[in-house]
N, C-alpha and C positions, 0 to 999 in steps of 0.2 A: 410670385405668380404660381409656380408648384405647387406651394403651400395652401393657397386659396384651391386651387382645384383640386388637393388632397381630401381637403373639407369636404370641398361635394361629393368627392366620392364616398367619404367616409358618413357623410348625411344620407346617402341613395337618393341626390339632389335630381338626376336625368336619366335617359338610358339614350343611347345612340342607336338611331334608326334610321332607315329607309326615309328621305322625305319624302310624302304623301301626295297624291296626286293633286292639283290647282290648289297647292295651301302654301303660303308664303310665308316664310320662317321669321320671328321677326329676329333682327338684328344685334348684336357683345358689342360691346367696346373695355377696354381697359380703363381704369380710373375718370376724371374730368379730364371734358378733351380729348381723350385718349394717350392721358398720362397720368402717371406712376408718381402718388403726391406723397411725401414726408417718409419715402420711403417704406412704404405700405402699399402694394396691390390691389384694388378696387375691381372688382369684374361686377358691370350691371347690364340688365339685357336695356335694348334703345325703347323705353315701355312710349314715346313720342310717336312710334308707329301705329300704337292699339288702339281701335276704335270703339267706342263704346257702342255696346248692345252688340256686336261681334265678338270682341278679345274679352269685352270685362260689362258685368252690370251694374256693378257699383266701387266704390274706393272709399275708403275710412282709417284716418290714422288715429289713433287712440289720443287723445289730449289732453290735460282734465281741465273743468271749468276755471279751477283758482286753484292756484299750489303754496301751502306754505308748511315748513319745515321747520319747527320749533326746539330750539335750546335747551335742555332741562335735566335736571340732574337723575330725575328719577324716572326718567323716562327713556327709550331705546331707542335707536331709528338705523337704518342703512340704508346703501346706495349700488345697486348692480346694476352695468351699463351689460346688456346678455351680447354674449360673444356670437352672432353670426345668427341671430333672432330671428330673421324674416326667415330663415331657412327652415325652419320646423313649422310653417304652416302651407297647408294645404292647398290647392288649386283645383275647383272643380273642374273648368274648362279644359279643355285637350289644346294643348298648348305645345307650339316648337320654337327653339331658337334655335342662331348660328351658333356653328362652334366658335370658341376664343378664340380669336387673330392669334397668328404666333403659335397655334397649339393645337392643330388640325389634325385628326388622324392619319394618317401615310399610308393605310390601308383604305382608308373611305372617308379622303377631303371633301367630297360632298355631300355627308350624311350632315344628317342635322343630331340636334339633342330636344327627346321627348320630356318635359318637364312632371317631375311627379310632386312636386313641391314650388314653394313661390321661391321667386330670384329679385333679388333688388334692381329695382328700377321697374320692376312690372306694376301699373295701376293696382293690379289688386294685391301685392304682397304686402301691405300692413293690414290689412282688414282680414286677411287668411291668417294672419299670424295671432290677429286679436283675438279671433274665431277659437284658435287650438288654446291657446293660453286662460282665455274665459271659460273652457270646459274644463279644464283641467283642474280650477281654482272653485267651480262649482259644485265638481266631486270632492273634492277637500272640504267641500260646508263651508264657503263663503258665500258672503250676501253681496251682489252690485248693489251702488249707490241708488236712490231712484229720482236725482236729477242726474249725478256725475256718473257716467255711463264705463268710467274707468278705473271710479273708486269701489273697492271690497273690503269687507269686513269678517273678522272671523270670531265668533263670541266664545269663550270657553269660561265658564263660571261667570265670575265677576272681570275676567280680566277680557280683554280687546284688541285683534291685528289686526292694522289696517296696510292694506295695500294701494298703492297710487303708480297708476300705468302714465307713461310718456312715450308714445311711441314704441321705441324699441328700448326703454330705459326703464326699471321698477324703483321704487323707493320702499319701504316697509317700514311700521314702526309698531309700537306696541307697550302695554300698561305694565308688563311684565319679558323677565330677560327669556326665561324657558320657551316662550311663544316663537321669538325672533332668533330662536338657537345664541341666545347671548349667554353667557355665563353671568352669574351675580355680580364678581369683580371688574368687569370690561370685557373687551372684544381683544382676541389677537390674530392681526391680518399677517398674511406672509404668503409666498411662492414657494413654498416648498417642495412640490411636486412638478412646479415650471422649472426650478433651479433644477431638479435632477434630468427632468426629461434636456432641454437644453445642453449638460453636461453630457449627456449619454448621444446626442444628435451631433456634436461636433466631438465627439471622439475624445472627451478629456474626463471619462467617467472613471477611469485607472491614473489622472493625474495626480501628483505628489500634492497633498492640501497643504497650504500656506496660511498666515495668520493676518498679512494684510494685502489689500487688491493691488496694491504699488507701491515701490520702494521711493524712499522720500527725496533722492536724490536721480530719480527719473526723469530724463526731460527727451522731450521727442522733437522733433523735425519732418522737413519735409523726404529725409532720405533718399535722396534721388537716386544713387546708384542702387540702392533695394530691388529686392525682385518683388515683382507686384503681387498680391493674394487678394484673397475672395473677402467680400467683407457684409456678408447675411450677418455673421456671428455679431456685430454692433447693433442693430437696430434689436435683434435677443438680448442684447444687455440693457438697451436703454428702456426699453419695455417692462423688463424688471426693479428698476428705479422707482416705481409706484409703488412700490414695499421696501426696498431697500436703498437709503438714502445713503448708504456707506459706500456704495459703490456708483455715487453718482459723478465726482469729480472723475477719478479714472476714466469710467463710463465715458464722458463727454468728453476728457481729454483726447481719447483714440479715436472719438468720432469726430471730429477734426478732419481727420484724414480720411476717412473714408470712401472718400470721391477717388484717391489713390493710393489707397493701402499697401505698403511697403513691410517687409523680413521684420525690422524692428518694433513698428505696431502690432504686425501679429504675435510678439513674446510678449508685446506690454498688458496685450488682450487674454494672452495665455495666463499671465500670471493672476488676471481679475478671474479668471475660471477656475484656478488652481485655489485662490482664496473660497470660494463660493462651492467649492469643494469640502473647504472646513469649516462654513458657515453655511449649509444647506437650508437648516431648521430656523436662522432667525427672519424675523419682521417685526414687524409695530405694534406695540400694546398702547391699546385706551382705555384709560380704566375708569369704571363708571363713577369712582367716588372722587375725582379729582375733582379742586379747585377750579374757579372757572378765572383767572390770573392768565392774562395775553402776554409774552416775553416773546421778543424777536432777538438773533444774534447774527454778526456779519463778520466776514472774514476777504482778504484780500491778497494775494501775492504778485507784488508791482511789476510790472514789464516780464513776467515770467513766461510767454510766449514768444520761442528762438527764432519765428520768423518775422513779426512785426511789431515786437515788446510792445504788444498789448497787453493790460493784465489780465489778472484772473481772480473774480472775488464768486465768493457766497452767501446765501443766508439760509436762517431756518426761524421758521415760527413755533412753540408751543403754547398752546387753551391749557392752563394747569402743567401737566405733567405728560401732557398728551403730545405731539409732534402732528402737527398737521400740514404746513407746507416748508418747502425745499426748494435750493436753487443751486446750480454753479452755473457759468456762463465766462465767457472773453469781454470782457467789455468793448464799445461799439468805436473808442478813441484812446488816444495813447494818453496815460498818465504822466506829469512831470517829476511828481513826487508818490510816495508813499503813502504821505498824508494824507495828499488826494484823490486816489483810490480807494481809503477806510473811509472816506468822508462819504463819497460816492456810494460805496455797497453801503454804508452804515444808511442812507438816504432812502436809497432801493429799498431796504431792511423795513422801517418803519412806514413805508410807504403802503 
């Protein structure tokens, strides 16, 4: 929750004022419900309150008519889901909400916050944000579609990007790699500027780098007599797992616990920071001249969870030479044997 209202601040999302004389603020809430889902923060204003031709004149979420996303070796394409999108478009209306429950000023519990930008959940924050984003891509010399109102093109010589809007999600592809900032060889994805910032946020950017996230003969518990610690530092790791598939077993091993985080998962945790310390720079390479060859692999270690010898398998897919999905997980029932836990991921696997 910090985190999210750091954002806004660091957007210049509101400003706190005086509420205005017969004008009614509309309403926060915290996530669905007013709960805190998968461990992620959600703050939307209650846009259920807004009347139309008062709050809002219109609403528009960007969608396209038909999407398809084509295979091809000689061709480019990517995928950005934008980190906090509604927040960079504009609001012409004079607009107040309440402050976030839980997070009131102590100086002025009854101020409101002046909206300079749109906030999720308000009727017009995807049509304000389509607004900013289609100027933006117009000064760049791109052409809207003239049926798909969300498709753009950008022609440079002979070659062609096109862009395909989804709401708050973009897709790009293109005839050529230079267009789409691809390199000729493939693409390589990675966090390396999340791994440090993260590193330096929990105070382990002077810790001793290690060569693997956990030693092989590691096994955790429920630890009872532990003393309890904070556990933000897990959902930073498992967010990272979207580039870094080496540290997804650990990763999900310690979050396990994280409902009661004890002494001994916070060293288990430490040491995956301490790795990520000497592996700052890696991620994922796809390279564009790969085979296009589907291989899937699974892996299993039987009853290896010390509280309910459930096991623990995995798998992983590569298209060629490329890695494209990953898993570790506890499976949902005890195995009797070992065979039938490889039979089981090996199943998942292909699945």
């Amino acid at each position: 929750m910090h985190e999210k209202l750091e954002n806004f601040e660091r957007n210049h999302l509101w400003d706190l004022v005086e509420p205005p004389p017969n004008y009614r603020p509309i309403g926060t809430k915290w996530g669905e419900h007013g709960m805190v889902v998968r461990n992620k923060a959600r703050f939307v204003a209650q846009g259920f309150c807004q009347k139309e031709g008062i709050d809002y004149e219109e609403t528009f979420a960007p969608k396209p008519l038909e999407f398809c996303l084509p295979l091809r070796p000689r061709k480019t394409s990517n995928y950005i889901e934008w980190k906090l999108a509604f927040l960079n478009g504009y609001i012409e209306e004079e607009f107040y909400v309440r402050q976030p429950p839980g997070f009131e000023s102590a100086k002025f519990p009854d101020w409101v916050y002046k909206l300079r930008k749109a906030l999720y959940g308000l009727k017009q924050a995807p049509i304000a944000w389509y607004a900013r984003l289609k100027s933006f891509l117009f000064k760049s010399g791109f052409v809207m579609g003239s049926v798909d109102k969300t498709l753009f093109l950008l022609s440079r010589d002979s070659d062609t990007l096109i862009v395909q809007i989804y709401v708050d999600d973009i897709i790009f592809g293109g005839s050529s790699h230079p267009l789409i900032k691809q390199g000729p060889k493939g693409t390589f994805v990675h966090h390396a500027k999340y791994t440090r910032d993260i590193l330096k946020k929990f105070d382990m950017g002077d810790s001793k780098p290690m060569t693997t996230p956990m030693s092989t003969n590691t096994v955790l518990d429920a630890d009872e007599d532990g003393e309890a610690e904070f556990q933000g530092i897990i959902g930073s790791l498992l967010y990272l797992t979207a580039t870094r598939p080496d540290i997804l077993f650990a990763g999900c091993l310690c979050a396990r616990y994280q409902a009661s985080p004890r002494t001994s998962h916070r060293q288990a945790v430490k040491r995956i920071f301490k790795y990520l310390k000497f592996t700052t720079e890696l991620g994922l390479w796809y390279s564009s001249g790969s085979f296009l060859s589907l291989r899937g692999f699974s892996d299993a270690d039987h009853a290896s969870c010390q509280i309910d010898h459930k096991s623990t398998s995995g798998t992983s897919q590569f298209l060629g030479t490329s890695l494209v999905s990953w898993s570790s997980f506890k499976e949902a029932s005890v195995s009797l044997s070992t065979t039938e836990v490889e039979y089981t991921a090996a199943a998942r696997c292909c699945s």
